[in-house]
C-alpha positions as CSV (number, residue, x, y, z in Angstrom):
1,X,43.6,-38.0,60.8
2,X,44.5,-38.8,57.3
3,X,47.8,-40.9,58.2
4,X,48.9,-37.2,59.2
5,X,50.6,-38.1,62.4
6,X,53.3,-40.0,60.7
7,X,54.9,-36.4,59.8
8,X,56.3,-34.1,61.7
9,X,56.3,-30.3,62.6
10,X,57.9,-28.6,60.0
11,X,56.4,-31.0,57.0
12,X,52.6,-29.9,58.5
13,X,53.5,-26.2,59.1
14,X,56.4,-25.2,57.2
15,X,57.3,-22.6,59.9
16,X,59.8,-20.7,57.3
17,X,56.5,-20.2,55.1
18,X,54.4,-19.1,58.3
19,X,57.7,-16.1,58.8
20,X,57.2,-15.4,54.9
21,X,53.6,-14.5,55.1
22,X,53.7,-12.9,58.8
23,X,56.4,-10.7,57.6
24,X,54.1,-9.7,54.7
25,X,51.5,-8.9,56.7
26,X,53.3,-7.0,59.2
27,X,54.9,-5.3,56.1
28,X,51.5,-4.3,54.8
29,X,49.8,-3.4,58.5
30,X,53.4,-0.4,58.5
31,X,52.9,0.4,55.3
32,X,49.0,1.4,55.1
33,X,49.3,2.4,59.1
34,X,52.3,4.5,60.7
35,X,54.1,4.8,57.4
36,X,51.8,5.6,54.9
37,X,52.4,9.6,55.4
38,X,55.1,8.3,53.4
39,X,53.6,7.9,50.1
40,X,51.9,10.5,48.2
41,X,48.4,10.8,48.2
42,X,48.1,8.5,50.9
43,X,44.6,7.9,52.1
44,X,43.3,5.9,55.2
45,X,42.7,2.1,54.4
46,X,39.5,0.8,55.5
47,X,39.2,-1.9,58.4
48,X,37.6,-3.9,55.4
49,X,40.4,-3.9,53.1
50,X,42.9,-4.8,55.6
51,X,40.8,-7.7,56.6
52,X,40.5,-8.8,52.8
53,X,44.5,-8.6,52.2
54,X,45.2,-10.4,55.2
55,X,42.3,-12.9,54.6
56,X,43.9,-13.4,51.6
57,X,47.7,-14.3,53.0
58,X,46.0,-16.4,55.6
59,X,44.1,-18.5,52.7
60,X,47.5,-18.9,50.9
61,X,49.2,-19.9,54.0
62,X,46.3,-22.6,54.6
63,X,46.9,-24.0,51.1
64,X,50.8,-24.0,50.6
65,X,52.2,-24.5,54.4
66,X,49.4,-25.9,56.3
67,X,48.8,-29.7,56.9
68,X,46.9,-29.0,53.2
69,X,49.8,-28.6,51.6
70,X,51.1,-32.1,52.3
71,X,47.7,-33.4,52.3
72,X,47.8,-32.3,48.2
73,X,50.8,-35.1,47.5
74,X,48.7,-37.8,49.5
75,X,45.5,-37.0,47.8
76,X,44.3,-35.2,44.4
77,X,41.5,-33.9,46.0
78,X,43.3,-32.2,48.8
79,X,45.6,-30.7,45.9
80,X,42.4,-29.2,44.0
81,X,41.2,-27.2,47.3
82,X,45.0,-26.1,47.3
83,X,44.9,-24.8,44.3
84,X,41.6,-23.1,44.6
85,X,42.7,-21.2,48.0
86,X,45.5,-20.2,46.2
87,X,45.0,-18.8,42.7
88,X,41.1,-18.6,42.7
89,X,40.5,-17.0,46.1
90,X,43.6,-15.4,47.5
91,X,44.5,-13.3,44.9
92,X,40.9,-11.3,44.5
93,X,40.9,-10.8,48.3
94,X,44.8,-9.8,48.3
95,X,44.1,-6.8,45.2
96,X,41.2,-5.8,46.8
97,X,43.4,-4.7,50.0
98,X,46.0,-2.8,48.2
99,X,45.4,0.9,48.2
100,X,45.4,2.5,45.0
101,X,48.0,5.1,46.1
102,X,50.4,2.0,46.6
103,X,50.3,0.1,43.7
104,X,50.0,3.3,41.6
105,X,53.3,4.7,41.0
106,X,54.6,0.7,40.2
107,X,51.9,0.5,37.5
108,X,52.3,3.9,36.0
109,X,55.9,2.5,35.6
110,X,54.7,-0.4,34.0
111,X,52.4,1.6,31.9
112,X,55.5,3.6,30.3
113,X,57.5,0.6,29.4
114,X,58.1,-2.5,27.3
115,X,56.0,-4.4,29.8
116,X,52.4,-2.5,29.7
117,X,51.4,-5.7,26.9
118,X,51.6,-7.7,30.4
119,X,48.5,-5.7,31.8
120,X,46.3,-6.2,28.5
121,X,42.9,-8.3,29.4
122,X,43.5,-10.5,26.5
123,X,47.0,-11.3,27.8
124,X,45.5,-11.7,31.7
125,X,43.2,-13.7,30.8
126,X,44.9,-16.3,28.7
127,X,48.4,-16.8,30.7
128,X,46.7,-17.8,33.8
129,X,44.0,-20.2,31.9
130,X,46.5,-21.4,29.5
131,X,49.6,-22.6,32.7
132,X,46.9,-23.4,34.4
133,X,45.2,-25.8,32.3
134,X,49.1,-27.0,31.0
135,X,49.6,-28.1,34.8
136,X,47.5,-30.5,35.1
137,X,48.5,-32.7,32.0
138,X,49.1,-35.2,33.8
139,X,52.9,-35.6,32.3
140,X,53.6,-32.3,33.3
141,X,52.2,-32.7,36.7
142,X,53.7,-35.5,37.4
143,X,57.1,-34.0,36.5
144,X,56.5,-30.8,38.4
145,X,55.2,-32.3,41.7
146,X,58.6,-34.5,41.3
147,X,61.0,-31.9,41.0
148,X,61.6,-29.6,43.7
149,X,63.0,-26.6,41.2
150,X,60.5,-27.0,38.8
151,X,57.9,-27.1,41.1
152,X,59.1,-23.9,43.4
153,X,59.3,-21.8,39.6
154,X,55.9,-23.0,38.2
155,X,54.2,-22.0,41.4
156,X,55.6,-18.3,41.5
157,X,54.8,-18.0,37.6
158,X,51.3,-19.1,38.2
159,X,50.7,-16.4,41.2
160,X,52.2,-13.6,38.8
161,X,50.0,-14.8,36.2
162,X,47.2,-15.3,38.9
163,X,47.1,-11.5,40.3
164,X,47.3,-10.4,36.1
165,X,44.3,-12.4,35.5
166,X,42.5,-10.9,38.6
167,X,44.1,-7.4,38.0
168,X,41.6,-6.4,35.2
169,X,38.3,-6.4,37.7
170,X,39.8,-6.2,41.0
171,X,42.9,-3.4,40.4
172,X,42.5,-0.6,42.3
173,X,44.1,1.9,40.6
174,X,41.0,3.6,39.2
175,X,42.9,5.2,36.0
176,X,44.0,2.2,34.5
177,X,40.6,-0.1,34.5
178,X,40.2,-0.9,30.9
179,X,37.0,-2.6,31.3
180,X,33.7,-1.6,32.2
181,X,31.6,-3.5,34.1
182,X,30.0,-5.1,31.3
183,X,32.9,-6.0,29.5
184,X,34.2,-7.1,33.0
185,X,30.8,-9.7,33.4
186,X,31.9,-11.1,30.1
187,X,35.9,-11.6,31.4
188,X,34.5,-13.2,34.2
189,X,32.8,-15.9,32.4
190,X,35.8,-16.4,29.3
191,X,37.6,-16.9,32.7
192,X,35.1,-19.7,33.8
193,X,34.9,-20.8,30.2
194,X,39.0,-21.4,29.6
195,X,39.2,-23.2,32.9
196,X,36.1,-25.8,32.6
197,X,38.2,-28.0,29.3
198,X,40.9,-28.9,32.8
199,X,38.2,-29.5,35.2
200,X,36.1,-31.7,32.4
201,X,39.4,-34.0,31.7
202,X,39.8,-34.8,35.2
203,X,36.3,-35.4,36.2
204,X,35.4,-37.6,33.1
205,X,38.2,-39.6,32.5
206,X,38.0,-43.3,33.1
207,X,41.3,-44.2,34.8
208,X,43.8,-42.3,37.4
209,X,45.9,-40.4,35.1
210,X,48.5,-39.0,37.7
211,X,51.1,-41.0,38.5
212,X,51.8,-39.6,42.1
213,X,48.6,-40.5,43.5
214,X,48.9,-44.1,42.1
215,X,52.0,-44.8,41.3
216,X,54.1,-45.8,44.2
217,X,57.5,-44.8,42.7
218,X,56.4,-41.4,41.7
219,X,54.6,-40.9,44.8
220,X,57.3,-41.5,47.3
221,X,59.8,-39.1,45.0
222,X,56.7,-36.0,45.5
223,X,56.4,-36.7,48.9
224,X,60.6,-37.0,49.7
225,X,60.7,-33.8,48.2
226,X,58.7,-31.9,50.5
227,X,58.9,-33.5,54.0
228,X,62.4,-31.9,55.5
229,X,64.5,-35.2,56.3
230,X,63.2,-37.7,54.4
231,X,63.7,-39.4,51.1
232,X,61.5,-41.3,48.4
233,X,63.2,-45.0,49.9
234,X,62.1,-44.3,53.4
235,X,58.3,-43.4,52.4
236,X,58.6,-46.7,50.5
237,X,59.8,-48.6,52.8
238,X,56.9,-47.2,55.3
239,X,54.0,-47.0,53.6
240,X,54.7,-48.7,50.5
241,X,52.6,-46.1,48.2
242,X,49.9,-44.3,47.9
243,X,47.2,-46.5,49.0
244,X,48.1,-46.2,52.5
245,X,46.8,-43.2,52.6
246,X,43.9,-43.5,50.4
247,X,40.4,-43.0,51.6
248,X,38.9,-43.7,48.4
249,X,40.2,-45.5,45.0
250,X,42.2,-43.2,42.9
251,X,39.6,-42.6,39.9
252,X,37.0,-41.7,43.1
253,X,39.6,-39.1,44.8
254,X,40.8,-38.3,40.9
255,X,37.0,-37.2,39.8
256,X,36.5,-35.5,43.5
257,X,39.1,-33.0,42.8
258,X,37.9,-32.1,39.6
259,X,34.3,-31.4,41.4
260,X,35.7,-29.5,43.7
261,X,37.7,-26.8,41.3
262,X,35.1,-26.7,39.6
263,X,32.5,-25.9,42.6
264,X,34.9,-23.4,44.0
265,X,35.4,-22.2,40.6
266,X,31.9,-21.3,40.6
267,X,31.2,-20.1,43.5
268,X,34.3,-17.2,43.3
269,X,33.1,-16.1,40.4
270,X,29.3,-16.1,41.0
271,X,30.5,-13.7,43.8
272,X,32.4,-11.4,41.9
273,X,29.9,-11.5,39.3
274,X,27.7,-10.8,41.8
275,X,29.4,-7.8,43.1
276,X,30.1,-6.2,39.5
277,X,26.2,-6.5,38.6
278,X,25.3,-5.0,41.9
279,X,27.8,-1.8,40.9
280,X,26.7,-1.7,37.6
281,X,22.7,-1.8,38.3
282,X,23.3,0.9,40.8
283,X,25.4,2.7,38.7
284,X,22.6,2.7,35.7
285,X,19.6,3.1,38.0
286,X,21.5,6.0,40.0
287,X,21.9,7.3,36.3
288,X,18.0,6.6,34.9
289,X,16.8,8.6,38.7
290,X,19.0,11.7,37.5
291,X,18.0,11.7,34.0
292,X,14.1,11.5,35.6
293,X,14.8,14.7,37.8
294,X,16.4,17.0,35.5
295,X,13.3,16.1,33.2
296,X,11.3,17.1,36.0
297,X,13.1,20.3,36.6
298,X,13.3,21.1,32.8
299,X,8.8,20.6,32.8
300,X,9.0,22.6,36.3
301,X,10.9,25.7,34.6
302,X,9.0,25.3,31.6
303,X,6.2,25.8,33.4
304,X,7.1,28.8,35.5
305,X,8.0,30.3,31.7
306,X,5.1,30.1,30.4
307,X,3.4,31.4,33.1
């Protein structure tokens, strides 16, 4: 499927990756379970949280060491839902696991030092937007998926910048939320707003504008990179470029990924807007059905009074 059985085990699964995030999530399962007697303050984690944070590893496993990871150099479409696993989905699901008693004493730190600007909404929500949207010029993609180094460094900077972006609405330690949930409705859609310029570029324009999805040359050098083994002259010499594996012409697959960003784009943050309405209705209603009762108690004892 997808020309996928010309690769082999370690190119589909990338078993070092698979230790990486198994070792995370055993790390975590120690941590909030036999070992968190360890930690101040430590309170019991809910079955639901641990589901999110490990939902969340498993989603970034699926995008950068399953077969659609290497699916994402044969196909700009496969590299969109990559990216949108990663960055969009992952990281929500990942904060909204970690107890606040855990991450606590690290941000207080961060809080009391030169780095606090880092936690800023302004500053979250720009850096991630900004890389983001800097990627996927399509000279600067191309150079990145080329380069083993400069791929590997822009990734991590992205997930740092990532979980800052997300920390704002999804942090859980309560003390340091900046925004309320209004203010957090409206950094939900500058978020949407920054990103749809990247996802507009890509679905409108008229011709393939990355090189490693139609360039043969450029192609073969992405995909040497990350298969263990092989080299750009091999894949060459094999499949001669791109088009082997194409199921539709570049433009088509090109304009598909941009849809697809931009779809997932939506829907994660339709959810989460979702979910901060929902806490902020019940929050004022809750608020409007106590003011109603101490009127009523207020009428009630004036009553009794005058009587």
């Amino acid at each position: 499927m997808f020309g996928l059985q010309y690769f082999g085990f370690s190119a589909l699964w990338s078993p070092l990756f698979f230790i990486f995030i198994a070792a995370v999530a055993a790390l975590y399962l120690a941590v909030v379970g036999p070992y968190r007697h360890r930690f101040a303050n430590a309170e019991p984690v809910s079955g639901n949280k641990k589901m999110s944070f490990l939902l969340g590893l498993l989603l970034i496993y699926i995008a950068q060491g399953s077969p659609v990871d290497l699916l994402g150099h044969l196909m700009f479409s496969a590299h969109m839902i990559s990216m949108s696993l990663a960055f969009l989905i992952a990281p929500p699901l990942i904060l909204r696991g970690l107890p606040h008693w855990l991450v606590q004493p690290f941000i207080q730190r961060m809080q009391s030092s030169k780095l606090r600007t880092l936690l800023h909404p302004i500053v979250t929500l720009l850096a991630f937007n900004m890389l983001f949207s800097l990627y996927h010029m399509p000279a600067i993609h191309d150079y990145i998926m080329t380069s083993y180094l400069s791929h590997t460094a822009y990734y991590i900077i992205l997930y740092v910048t990532a979980f800052m972006m997300w920390w704002p609405i999804m942090g859980a330690v309560t003390a340091n939320r900046q925004l309320s949930e209004v203010k957090k409705m409206g950094y939900v859609f500058a978020m949407g707003a920054l990103l749809t310029p990247a996802c507009a570029l890509i679905i409108f324009a008229g011709v393939p504008v990355y090189g490693i999805y139609s360039d043969p040359q450029a192609w073969a050098q992405a995909l040497g990179y990350c298969v263990p083994g092989s080299s750009a002259a091999s894949f060459l010499e094999q499949f001669g470029g791109p088009d082997f594996f194409a199921l539709m012409p570049a433009i088509h697959d090109q304009q598909l990924g941009g849809v697809i960003m931009k779809l997932v784009q939506e829907f994660a943050y339709g959810a989460i807007l979702f979910g901060i309405f929902r806490k902020w209705y019940s929050r004022e209603n809750r608020k409007d059905n106590e003011s109603v009762d101490e009127l009523d108690f207020s009428a009630s004892s004036g009553g009794l009074n005058r009587a």
